[in-house]
Biopython code that builds the backbone (N, CA, C, O; Angstrom):
import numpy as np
from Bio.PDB.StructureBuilder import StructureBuilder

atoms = [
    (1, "UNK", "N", (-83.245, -54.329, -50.834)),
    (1, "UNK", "CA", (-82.866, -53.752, -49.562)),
    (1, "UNK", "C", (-81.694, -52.797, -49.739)),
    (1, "UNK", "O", (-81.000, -52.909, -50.749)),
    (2, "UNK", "N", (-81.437, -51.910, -48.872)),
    (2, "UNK", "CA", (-80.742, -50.826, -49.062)),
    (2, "UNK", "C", (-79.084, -51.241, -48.245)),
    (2, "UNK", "O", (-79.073, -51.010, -47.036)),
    (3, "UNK", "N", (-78.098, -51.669, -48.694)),
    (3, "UNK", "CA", (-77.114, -51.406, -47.819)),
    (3, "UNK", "C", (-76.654, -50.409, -47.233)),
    (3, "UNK", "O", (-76.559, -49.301, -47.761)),
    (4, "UNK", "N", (-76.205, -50.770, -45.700)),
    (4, "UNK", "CA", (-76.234, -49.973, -45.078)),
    (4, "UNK", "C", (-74.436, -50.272, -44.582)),
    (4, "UNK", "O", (-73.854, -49.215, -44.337)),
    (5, "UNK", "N", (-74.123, -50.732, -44.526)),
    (5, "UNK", "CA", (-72.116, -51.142, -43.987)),
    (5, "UNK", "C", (-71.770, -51.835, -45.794)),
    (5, "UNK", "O", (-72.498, -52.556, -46.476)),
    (6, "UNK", "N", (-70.420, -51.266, -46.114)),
    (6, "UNK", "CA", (-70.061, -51.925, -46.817)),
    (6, "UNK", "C", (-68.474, -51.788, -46.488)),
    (6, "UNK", "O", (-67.892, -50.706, -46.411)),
    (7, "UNK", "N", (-68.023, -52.738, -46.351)),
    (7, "UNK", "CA", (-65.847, -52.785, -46.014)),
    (7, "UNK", "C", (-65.465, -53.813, -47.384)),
    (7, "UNK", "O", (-65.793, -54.955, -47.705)),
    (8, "UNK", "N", (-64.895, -53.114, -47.779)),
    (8, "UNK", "CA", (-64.173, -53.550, -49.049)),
    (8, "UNK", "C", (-62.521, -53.708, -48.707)),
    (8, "UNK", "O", (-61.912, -52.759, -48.214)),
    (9, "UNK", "N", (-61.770, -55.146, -49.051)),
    (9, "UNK", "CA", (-60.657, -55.405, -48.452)),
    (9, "UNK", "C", (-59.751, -54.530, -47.484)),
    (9, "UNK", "O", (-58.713, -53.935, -47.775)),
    (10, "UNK", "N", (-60.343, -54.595, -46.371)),
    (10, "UNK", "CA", (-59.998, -54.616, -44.964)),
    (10, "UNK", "C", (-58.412, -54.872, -44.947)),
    (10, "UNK", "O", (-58.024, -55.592, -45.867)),
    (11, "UNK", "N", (-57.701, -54.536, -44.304)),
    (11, "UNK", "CA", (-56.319, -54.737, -43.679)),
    (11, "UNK", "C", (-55.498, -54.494, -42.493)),
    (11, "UNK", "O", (-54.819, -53.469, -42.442)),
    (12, "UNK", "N", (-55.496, -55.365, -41.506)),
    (12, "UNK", "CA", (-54.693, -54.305, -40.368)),
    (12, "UNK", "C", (-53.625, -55.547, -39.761)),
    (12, "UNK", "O", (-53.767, -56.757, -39.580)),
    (13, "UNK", "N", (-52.653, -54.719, -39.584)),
    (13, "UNK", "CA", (-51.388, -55.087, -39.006)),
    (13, "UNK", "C", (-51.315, -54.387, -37.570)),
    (13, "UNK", "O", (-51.621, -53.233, -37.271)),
    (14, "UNK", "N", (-50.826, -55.410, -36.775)),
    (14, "UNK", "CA", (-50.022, -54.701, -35.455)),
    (14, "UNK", "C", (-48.806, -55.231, -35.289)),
    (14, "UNK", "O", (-48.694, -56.192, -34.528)),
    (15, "UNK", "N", (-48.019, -54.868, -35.758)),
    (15, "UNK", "CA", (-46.169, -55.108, -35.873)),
    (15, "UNK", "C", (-46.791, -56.361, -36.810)),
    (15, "UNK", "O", (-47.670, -56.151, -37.645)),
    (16, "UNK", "N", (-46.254, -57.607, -36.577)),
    (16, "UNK", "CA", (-45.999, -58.348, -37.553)),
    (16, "UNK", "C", (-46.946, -59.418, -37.795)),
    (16, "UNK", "O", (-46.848, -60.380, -38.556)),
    (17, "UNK", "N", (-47.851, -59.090, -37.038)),
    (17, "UNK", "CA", (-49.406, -60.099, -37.181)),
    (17, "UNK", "C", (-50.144, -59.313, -38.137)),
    (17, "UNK", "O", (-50.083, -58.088, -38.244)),
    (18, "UNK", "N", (-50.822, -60.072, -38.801)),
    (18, "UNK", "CA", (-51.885, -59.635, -39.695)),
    (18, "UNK", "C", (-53.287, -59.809, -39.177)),
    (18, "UNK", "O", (-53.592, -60.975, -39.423)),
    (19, "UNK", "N", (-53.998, -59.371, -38.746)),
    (19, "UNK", "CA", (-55.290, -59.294, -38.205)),
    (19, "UNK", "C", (-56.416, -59.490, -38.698)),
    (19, "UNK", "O", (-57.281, -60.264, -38.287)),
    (20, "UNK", "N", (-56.462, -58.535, -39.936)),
    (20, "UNK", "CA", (-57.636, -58.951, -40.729)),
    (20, "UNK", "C", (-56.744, -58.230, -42.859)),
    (20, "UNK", "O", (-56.211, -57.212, -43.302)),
    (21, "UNK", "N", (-57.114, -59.484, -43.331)),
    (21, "UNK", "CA", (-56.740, -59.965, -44.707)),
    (21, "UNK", "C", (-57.220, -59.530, -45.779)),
    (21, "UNK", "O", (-56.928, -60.204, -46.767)),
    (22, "UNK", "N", (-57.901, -58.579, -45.958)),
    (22, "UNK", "CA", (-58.531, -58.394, -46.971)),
    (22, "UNK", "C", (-60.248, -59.097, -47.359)),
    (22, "UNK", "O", (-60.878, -59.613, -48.282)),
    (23, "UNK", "N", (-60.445, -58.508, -45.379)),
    (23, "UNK", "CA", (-61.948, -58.748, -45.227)),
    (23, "UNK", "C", (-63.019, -57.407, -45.553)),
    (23, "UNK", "O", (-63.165, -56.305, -45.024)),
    (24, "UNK", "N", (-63.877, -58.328, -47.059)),
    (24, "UNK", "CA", (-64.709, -57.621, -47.557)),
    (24, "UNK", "C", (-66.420, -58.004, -46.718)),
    (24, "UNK", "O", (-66.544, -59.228, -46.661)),
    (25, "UNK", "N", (-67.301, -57.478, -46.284)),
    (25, "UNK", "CA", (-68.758, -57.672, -46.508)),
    (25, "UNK", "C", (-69.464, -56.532, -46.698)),
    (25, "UNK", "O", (-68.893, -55.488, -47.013)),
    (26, "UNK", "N", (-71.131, -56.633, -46.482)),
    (26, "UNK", "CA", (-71.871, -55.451, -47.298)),
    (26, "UNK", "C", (-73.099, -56.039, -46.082)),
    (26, "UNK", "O", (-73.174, -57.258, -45.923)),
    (27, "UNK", "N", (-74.026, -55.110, -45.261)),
    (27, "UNK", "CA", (-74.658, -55.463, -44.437)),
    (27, "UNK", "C", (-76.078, -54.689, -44.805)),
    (27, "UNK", "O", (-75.793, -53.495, -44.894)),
    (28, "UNK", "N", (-76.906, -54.803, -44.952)),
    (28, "UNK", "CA", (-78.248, -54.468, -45.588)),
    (28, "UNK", "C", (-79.311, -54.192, -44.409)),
    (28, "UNK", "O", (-79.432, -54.910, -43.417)),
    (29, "UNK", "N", (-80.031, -53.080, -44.673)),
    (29, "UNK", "CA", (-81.354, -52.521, -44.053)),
    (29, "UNK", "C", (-81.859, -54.065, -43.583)),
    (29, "UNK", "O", (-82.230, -54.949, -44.355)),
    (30, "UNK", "N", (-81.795, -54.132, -42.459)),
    (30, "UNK", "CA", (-83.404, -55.140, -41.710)),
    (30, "UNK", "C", (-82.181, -56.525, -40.865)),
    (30, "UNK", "O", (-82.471, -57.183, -39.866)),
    (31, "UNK", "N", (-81.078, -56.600, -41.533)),
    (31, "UNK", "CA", (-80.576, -58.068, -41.341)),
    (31, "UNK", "C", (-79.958, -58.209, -39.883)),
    (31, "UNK", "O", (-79.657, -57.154, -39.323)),
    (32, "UNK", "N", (-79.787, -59.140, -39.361)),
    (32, "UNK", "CA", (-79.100, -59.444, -38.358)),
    (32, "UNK", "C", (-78.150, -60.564, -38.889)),
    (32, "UNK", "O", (-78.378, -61.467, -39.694)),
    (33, "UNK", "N", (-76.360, -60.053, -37.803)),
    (33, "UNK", "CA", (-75.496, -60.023, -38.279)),
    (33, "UNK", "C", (-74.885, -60.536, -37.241)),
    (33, "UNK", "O", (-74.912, -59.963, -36.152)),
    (34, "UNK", "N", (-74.259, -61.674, -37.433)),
    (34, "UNK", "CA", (-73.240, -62.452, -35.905)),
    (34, "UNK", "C", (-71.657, -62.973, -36.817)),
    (34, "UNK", "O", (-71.330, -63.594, -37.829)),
    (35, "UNK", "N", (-71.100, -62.311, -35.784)),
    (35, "UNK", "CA", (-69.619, -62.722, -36.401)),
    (35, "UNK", "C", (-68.976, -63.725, -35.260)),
    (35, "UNK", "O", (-68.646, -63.407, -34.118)),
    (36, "UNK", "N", (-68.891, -64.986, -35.864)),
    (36, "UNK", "CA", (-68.447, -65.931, -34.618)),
    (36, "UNK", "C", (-66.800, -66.496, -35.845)),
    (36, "UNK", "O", (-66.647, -66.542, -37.066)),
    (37, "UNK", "N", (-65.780, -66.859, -34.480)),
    (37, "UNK", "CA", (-64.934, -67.566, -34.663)),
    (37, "UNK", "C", (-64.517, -67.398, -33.789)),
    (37, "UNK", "O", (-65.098, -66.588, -33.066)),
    (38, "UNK", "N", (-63.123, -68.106, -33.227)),
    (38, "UNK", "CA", (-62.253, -68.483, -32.182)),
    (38, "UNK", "C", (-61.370, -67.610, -31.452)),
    (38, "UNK", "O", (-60.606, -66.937, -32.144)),
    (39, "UNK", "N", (-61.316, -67.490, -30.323)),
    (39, "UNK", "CA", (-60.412, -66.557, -29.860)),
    (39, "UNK", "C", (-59.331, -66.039, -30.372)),
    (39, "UNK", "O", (-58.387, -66.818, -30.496)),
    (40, "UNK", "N", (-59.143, -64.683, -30.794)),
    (40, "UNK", "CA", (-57.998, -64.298, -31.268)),
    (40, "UNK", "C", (-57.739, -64.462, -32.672)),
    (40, "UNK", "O", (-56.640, -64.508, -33.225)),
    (41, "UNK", "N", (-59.277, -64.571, -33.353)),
    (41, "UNK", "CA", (-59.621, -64.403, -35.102)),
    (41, "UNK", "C", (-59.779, -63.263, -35.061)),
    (41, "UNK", "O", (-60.853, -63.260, -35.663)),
    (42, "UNK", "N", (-59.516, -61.762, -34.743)),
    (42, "UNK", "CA", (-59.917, -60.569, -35.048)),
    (42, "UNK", "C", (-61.082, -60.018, -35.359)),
    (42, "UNK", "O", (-61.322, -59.069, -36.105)),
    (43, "UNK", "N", (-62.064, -60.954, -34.478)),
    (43, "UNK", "CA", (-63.551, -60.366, -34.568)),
    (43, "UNK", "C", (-63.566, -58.997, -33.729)),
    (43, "UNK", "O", (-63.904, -58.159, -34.566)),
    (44, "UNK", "N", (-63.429, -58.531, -32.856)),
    (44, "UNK", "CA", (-63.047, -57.649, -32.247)),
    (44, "UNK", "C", (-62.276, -56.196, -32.756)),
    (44, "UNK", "O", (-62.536, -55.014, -32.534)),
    (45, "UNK", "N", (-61.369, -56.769, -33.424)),
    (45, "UNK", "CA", (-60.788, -56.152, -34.736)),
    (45, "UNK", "C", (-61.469, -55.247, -35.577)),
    (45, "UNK", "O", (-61.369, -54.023, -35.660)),
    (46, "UNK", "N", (-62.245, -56.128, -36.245)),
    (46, "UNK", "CA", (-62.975, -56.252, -37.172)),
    (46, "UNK", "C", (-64.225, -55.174, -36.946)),
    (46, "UNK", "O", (-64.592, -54.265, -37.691)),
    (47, "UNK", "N", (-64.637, -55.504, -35.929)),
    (47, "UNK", "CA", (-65.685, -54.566, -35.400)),
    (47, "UNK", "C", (-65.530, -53.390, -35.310)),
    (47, "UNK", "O", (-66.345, -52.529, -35.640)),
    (48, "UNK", "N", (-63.968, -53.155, -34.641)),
    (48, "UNK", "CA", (-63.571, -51.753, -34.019)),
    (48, "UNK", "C", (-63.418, -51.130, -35.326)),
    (48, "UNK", "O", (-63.921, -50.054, -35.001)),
    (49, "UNK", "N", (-63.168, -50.995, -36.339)),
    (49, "UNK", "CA", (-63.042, -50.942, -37.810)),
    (49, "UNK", "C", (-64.093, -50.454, -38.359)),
    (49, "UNK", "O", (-64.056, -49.423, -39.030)),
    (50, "UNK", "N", (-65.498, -51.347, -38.074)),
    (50, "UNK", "CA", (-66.547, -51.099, -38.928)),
    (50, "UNK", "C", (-66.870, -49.791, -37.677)),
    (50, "UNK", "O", (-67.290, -48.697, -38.057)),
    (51, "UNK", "N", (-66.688, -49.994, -36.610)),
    (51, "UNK", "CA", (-67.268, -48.805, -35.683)),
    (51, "UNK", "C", (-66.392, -47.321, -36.114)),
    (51, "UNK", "O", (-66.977, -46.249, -36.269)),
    (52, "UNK", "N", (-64.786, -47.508, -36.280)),
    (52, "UNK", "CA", (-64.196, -46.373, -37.054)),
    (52, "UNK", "C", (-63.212, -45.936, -35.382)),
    (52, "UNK", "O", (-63.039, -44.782, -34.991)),
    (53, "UNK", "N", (-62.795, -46.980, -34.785)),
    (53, "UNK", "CA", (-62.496, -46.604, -33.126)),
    (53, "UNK", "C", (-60.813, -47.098, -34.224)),
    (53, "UNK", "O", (-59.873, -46.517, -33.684)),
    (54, "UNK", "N", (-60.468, -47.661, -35.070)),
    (54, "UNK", "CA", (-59.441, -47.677, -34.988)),
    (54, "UNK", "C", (-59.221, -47.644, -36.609)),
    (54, "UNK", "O", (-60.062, -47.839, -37.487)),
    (55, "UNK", "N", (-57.452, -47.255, -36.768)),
    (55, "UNK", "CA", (-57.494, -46.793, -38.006)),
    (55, "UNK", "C", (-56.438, -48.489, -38.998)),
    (55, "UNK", "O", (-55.670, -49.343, -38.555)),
    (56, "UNK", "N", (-57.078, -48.174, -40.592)),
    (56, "UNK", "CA", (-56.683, -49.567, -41.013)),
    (56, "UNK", "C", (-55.106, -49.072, -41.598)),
    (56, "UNK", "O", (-54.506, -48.048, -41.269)),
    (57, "UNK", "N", (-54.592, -50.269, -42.686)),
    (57, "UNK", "CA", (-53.237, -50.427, -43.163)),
    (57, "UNK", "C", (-53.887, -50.225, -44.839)),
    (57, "UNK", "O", (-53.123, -50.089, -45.795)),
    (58, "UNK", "N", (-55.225, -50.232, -44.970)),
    (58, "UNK", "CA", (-55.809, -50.616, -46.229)),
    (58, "UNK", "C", (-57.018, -50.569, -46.361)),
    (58, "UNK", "O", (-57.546, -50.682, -45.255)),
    (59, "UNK", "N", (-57.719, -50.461, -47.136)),
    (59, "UNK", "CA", (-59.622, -50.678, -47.466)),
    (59, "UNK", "C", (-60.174, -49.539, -46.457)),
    (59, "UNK", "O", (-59.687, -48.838, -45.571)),
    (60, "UNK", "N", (-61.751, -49.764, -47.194)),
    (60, "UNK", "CA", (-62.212, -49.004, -46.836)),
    (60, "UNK", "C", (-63.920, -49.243, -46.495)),
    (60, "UNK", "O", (-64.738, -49.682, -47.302)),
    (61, "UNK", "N", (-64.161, -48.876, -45.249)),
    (61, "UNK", "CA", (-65.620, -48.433, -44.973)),
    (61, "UNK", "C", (-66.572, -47.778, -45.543)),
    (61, "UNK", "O", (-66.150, -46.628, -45.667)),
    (62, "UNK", "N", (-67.976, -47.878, -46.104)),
    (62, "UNK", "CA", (-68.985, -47.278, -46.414)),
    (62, "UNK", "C", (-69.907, -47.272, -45.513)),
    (62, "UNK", "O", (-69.925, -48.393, -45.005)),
    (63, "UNK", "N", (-70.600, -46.670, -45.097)),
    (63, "UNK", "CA", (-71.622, -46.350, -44.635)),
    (63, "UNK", "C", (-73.152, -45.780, -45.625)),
    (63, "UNK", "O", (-73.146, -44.604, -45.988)),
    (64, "UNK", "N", (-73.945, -46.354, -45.866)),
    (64, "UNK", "CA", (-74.416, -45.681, -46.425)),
    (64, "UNK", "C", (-74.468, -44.925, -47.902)),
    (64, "UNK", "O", (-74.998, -43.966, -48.464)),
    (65, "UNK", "N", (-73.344, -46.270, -48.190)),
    (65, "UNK", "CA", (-72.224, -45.966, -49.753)),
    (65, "UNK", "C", (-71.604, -44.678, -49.579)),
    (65, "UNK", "O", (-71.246, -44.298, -50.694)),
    (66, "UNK", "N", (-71.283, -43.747, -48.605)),
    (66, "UNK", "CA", (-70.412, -42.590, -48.487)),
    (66, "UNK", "C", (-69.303, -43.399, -47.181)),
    (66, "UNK", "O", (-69.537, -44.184, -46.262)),
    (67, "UNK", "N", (-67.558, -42.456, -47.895)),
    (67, "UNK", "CA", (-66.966, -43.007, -46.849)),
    (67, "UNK", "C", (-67.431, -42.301, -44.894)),
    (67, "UNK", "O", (-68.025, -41.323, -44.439)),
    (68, "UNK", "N", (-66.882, -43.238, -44.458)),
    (68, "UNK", "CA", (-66.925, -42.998, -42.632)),
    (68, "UNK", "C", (-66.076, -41.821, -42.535)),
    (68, "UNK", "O", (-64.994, -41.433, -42.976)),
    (69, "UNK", "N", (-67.016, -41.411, -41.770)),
    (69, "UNK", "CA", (-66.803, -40.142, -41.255)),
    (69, "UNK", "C", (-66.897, -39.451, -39.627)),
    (69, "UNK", "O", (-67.778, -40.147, -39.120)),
    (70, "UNK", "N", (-66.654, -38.912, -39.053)),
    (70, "UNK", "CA", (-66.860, -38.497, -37.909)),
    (70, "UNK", "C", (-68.410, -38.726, -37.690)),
    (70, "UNK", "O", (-68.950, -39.668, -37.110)),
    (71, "UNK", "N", (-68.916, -37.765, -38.222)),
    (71, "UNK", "CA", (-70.024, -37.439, -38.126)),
    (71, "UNK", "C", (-71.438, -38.663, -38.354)),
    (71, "UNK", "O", (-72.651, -38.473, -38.268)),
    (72, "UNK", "N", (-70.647, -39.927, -38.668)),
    (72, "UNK", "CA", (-71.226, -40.864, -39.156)),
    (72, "UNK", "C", (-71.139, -42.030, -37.815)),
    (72, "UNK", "O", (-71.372, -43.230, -37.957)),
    (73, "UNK", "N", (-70.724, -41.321, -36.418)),
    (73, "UNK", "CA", (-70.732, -41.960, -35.418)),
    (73, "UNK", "C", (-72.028, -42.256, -34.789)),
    (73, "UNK", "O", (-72.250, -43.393, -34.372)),
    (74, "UNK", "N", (-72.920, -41.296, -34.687)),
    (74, "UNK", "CA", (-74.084, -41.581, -34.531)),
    (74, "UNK", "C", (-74.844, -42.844, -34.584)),
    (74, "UNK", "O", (-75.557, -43.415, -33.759)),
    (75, "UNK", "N", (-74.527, -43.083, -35.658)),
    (75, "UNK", "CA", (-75.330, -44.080, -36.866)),
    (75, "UNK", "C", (-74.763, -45.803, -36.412)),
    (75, "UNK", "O", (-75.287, -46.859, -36.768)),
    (76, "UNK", "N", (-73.439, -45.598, -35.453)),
    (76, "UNK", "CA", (-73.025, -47.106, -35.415)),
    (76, "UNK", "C", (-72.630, -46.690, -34.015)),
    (76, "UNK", "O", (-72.091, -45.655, -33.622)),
    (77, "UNK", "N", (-73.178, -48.130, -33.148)),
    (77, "UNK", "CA", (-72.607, -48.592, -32.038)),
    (77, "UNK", "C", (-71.677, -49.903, -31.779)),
    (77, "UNK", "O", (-71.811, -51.024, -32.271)),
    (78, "UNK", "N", (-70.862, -49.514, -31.017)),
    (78, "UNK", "CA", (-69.724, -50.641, -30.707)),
    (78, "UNK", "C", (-69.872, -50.534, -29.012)),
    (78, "UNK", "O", (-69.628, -49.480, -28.425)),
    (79, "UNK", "N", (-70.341, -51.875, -28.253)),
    (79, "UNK", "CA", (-70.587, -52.138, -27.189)),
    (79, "UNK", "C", (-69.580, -53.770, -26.610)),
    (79, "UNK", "O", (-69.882, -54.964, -26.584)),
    (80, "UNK", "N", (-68.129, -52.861, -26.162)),
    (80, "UNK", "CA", (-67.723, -53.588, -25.799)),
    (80, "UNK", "C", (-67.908, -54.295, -24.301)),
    (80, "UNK", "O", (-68.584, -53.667, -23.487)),
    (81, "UNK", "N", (-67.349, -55.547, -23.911)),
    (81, "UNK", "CA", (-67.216, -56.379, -23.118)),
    (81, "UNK", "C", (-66.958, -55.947, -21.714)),
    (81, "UNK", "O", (-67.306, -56.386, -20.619)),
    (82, "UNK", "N", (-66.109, -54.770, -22.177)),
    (82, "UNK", "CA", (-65.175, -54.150, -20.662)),
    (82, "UNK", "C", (-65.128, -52.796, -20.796)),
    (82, "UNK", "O", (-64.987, -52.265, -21.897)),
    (83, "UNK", "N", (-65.235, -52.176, -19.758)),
    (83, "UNK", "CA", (-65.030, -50.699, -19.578)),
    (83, "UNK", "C", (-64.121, -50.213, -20.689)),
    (83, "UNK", "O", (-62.925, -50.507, -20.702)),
    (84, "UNK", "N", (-64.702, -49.462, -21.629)),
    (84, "UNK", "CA", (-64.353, -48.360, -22.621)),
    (84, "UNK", "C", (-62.724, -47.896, -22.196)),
    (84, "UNK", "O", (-61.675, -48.085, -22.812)),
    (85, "UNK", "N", (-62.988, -47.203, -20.867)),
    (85, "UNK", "CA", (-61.607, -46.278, -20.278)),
    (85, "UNK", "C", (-60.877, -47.454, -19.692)),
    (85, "UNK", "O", (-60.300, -47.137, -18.652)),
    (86, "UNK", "N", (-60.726, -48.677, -20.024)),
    (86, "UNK", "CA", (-59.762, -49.602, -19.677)),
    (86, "UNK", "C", (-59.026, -49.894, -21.181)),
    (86, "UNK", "O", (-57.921, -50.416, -21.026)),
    (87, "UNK", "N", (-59.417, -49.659, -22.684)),
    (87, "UNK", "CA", (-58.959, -50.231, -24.012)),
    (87, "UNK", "C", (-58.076, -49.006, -23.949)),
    (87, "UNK", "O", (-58.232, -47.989, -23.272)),
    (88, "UNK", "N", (-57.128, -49.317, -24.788)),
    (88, "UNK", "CA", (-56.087, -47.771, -25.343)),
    (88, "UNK", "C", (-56.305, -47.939, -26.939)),
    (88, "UNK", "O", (-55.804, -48.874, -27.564)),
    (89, "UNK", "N", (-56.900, -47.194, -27.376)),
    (89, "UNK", "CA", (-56.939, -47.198, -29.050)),
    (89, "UNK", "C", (-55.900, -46.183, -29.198)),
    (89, "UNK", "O", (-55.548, -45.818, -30.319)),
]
sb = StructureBuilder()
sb.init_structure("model")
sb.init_model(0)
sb.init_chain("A")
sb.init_seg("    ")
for serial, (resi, resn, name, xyz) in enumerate(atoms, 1):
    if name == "N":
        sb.init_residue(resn, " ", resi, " ")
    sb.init_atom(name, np.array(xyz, "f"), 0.0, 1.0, " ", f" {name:<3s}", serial, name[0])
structure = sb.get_structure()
């Protein structure tokens, strides 16, 4: 199967919380993909990241084994919970 997301140690800080640690995965043509944990584990985070809505402290996104790019918005949706024009990225 062809990967299609790959994040290689991930990092993001907001002042003095650490959010996400040096989260790696690799997501492949066909699979379905659920990220569960507990309120306020940086799944959300995490997402906004692989979508490219926010910028990291470290690591990096593939798409397609090329890095993320503008133009590589197309290709990924991020469907949040609450009105878009209510988040401040």
């Amino acid at each position: 199967m062809d990967k299609i997301i790959s994040a290689k140690n991930l990092i993001k800080k907001y002042d003095d919380t650490l959010a996400l640690d040096q989260v790696s995965l690799e997501i492949y043509q066909g699979e379905v993909v659920g990220i569960l944990g507990p309120n306020a584990s940086s799944k959300t985070t995490l997402l906004k990241a692989l979508a490219g809505m926010i910028s990291l402290d470290q690591g990096e996104v593939l798409i397609n084994d090329k890095d993320f790019s503008f133009k590589d918005y197309g290709q990924i949706v991020y469907m949040p919970d609450k009105d878009l024009s209510l988040i401040h990225i």
